[in-house]
C-alpha positions in Angstrom: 188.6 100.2 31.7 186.9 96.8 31.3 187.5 97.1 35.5 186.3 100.2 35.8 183.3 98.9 33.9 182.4 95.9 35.9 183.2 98.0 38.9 180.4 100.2 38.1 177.8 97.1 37.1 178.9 95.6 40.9 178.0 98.8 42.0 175.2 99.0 40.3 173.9 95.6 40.8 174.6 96.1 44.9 172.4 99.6 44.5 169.9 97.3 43.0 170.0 94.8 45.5 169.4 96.9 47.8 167.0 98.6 46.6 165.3 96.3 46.0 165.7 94.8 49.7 164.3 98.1 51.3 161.1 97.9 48.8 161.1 93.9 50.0 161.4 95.1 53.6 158.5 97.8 52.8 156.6 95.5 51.3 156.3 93.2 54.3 156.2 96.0 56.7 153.1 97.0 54.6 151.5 93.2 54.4 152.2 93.2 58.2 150.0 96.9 58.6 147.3 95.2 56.4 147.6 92.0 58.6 147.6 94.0 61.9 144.8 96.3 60.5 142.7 93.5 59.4 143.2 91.8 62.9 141.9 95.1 64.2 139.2 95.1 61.9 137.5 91.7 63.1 138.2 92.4 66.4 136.2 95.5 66.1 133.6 93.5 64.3 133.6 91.0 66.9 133.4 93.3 69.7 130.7 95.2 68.2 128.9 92.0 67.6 129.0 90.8 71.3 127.7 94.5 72.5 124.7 94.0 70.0 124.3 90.1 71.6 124.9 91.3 74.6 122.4 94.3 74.7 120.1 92.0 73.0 120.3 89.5 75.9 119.3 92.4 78.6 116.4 93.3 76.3 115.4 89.6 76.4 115.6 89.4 80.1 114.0 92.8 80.6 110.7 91.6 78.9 111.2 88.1 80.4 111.0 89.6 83.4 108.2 91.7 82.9 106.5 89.4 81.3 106.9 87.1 84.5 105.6 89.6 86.9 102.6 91.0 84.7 101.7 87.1 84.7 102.3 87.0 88.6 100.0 90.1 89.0 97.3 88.3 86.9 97.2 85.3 88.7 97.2 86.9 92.3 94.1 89.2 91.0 92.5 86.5 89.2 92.8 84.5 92.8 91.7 87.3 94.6 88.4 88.0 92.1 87.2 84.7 92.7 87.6 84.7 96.5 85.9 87.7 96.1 82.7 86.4 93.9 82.4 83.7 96.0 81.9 85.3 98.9 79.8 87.5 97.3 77.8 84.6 96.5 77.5 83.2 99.8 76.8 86.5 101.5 73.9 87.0 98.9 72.6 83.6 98.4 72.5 83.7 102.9 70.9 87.2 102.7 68.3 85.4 101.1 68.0 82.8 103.2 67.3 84.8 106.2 64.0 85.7 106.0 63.5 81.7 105.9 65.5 81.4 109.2 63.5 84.6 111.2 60.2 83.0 110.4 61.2 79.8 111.6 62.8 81.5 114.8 59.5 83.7 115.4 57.7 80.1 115.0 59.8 78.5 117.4 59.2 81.6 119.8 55.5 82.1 119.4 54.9 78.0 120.3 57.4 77.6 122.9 55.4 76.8 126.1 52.4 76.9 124.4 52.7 73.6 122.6 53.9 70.2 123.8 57.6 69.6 123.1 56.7 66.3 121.6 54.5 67.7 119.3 55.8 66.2 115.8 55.1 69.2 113.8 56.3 71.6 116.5 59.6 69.5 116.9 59.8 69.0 113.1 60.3 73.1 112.6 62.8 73.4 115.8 64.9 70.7 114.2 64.6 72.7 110.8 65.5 76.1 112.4 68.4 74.0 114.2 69.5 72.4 110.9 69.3 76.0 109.3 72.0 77.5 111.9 74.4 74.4 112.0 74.7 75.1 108.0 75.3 78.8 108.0 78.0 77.9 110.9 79.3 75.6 108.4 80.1 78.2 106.0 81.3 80.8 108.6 78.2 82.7 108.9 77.7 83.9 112.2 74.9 86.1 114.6 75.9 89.5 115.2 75.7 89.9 118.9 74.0 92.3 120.2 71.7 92.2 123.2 73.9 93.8 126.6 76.7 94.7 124.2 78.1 98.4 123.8 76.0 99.7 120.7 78.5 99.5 117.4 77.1 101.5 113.8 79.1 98.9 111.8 77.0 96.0 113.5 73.8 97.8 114.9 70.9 99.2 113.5 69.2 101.6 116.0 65.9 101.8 115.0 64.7 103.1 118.6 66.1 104.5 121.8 65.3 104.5 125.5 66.6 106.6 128.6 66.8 103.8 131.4 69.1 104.1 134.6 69.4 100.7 135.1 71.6 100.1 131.7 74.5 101.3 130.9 75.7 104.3 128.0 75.0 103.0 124.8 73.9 99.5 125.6 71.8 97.6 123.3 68.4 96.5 125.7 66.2 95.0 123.0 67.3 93.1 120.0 64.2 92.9 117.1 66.3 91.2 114.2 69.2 89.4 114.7 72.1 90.2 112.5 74.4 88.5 110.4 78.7 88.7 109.4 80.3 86.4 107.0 84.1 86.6 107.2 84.2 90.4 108.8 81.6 91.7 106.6 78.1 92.6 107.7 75.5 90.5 105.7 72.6 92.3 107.9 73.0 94.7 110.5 71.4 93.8 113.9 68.0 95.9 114.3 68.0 96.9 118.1 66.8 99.1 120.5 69.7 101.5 122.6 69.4 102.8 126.3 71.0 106.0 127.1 
C-alpha cells in the first residue's frame, strides 16, 4: 500500500511537473507575443513617425520652393520697373529738351548764308546745336527719318498732303518737325507733309 501510495504521489508530482512545464512553456510563448507585439508596436510608431517627417520635409521644400520663385519673380519685375522708369525719364526729360534743340536748329537755318561762318555768336549756337545732338546720341536718342521715306503712322505725323507725279505713293516730300525714338519708342512723331 505504502507503494501504491508513493506510486500515486510520483504520479502526481510528474502531473504537476508537467503541468506546470506547459503553463512555463505558455508563459514564454506569451512574453514572446508581448515581445513580438511590442516590436510591432515601435515599429509602427517609428514608421508613422518617418511618414509625418517625411511629409513634413515635402511641405518644407514645397514653400522653399515657392518661396524661391515668388522671390525670383520680384526681382525680375523690380529690374524690369526700373528699366522701365528710367527710360521713362529719359524719354520725358528729352521731350523737354526738344523745343531747345528745334529753336536752335531754325536759328542755325534762318542764318546760314546770311551770316559769316566766323561770326563768334553765329558759330557759338552751331556748336551748341551740335553739342545738343552728340548728347541725345549718347543716350540712344535718335531722329526719326523721314524726308523721301515711305510714309509710316507709328513714325509720321501727316499734317498735310500733296498729289505730285514726280514722288512716289505715300512718300514723305516735306518734313516740318523732325521726330524723335528712344530705344523703339516714339518720343515725337515726325510732322511731315505726304505726296500721293
Amino acid at each position: 500500500m505504502e507503494e501504491m501510495k508513493k506510486d500515486e504521489n510520483l504520479e502526481t508530482q510528474e502531473a504537476v511537473v508537467e503541468e506546470t512545464v506547459e503553463t512555463v512553456e505558455e508563459a514564454a510563448e506569451t512574453v514572446e507575443a508581448a515581445e513580438v507585439l511590442e516590436e510591432a508596436e515601435v515599429v509602427d510608431e517609428t514608421a508613422e513617425k518617418i511618414a509625418k517627417l517625411e511629409q513634413q520635409a515635402a511641405d518644407n521644400l514645397d514653400k522653399y520652393q515657392r518661396t524661391l520663385a515668388e522671390f525670383d519673380n520680384f526681382r525680375k519685375r523690380t529690374v524690369k520697373e526700373k528699366a522701365g522708369m528710367y527710360d521713362d525719364g529719359v524719354r520725358s526729360t528729352v521731350e523737354k529738351l526738344l523745343n531747345v534743340i528745334d529753336n536752335l536748329e531754325r536759328a542755325v537755318a534762318v542764318q546760314e548764308g546770311k551770316v559769316d561762318e566766323n561770326d563768334a555768336f553765329f558759330k557759338g549756337v552751331k556748336m551748341t546745336l551740335t553739342q545738343f545732338q552728340e548728347v541725345l546720341r549718347g543716350i540712344g536718342v535718335e531722329e526719326i527719318k523721314a524726308l523721301g521715306e515711305k510714309f509710316d503712322p507709328n513714325l509720321h505725323a501727316a499734317v498735310a498732303h500733296e498729289d505730285d507725279e514726280n514722288y512716289g505713293e505715300n512718300e514723305v516730300v516735306l518734313e516740318m518737325l523732325k521726330g524723335y525714338k528712344y530705344k523703339d519708342k516714339v518720343i515725337r512723331h515726325s510732322m511731315v507733309k505726304v505726296a500721293n
